[in-house]
N, C-alpha and C positions, 0 to 999 in steps of 0.2 A: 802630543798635546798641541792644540793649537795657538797659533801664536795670536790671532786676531778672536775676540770674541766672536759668538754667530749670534747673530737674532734672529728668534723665532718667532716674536709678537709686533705687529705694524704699530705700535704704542698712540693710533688714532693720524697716524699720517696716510691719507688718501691714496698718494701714491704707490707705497706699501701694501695697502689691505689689497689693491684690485690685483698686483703683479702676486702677490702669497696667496689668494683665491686662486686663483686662475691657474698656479703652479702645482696647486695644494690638488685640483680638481685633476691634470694633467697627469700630476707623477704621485698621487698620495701623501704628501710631503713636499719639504721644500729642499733643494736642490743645497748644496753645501756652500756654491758661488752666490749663490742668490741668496743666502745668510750671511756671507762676508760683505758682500755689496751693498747691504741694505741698510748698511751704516752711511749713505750717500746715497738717497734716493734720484735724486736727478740723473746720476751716472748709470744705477742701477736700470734706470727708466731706456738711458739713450742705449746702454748695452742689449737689451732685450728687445728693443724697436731694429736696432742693426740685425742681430740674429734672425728676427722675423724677415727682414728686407734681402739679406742673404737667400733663407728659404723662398721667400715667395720670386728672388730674379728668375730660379729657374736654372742658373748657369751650374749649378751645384745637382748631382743627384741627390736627390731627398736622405739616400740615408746614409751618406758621407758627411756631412756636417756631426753627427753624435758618434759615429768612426774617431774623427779627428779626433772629438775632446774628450773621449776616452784614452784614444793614446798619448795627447799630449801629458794629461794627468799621472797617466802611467810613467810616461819620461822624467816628470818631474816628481816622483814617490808621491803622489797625492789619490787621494782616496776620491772617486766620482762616485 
């Protein structure tokens, strides 16, 4: 059970609606962090700008970054 509710609906906050499109378009769905987070949009907002900034340096192979948070998830008994 989770400890933290998830949101599923942007309840009309901008910020919200564009990151749950755009995730919703991406993976079908919205990601389980990205329903914990979305209790704090601004944090939600800067977390997802870093990830993109990450992907776009370059320094990272493209598909070692969704490696990671699988395994860390895994580490820490959490469902990705």
């Amino acid at each position: 059970m989770a400890r933290v509710r998830e949101i599923e609906e942007d309840g009309g906050d901008p910020t919200l609606a564009t990151i749950f499109a755009k995730e919703r378009e991406l993976f079908g769905g919205l990601l389980n962090s990205t329903r914990v987070m979305a209790h704090c949009p601004p944090i939600l907002r800067a977390i997802k700008l870093m990830g993109a900034s990450i992907e776009q340096s370059g320094l990272l192979p493209r598909a070692l970054p969704p490696l990671l948070n699988v395994r860390v998830a895994t580490i820490n008994g959490c469902p990705f």
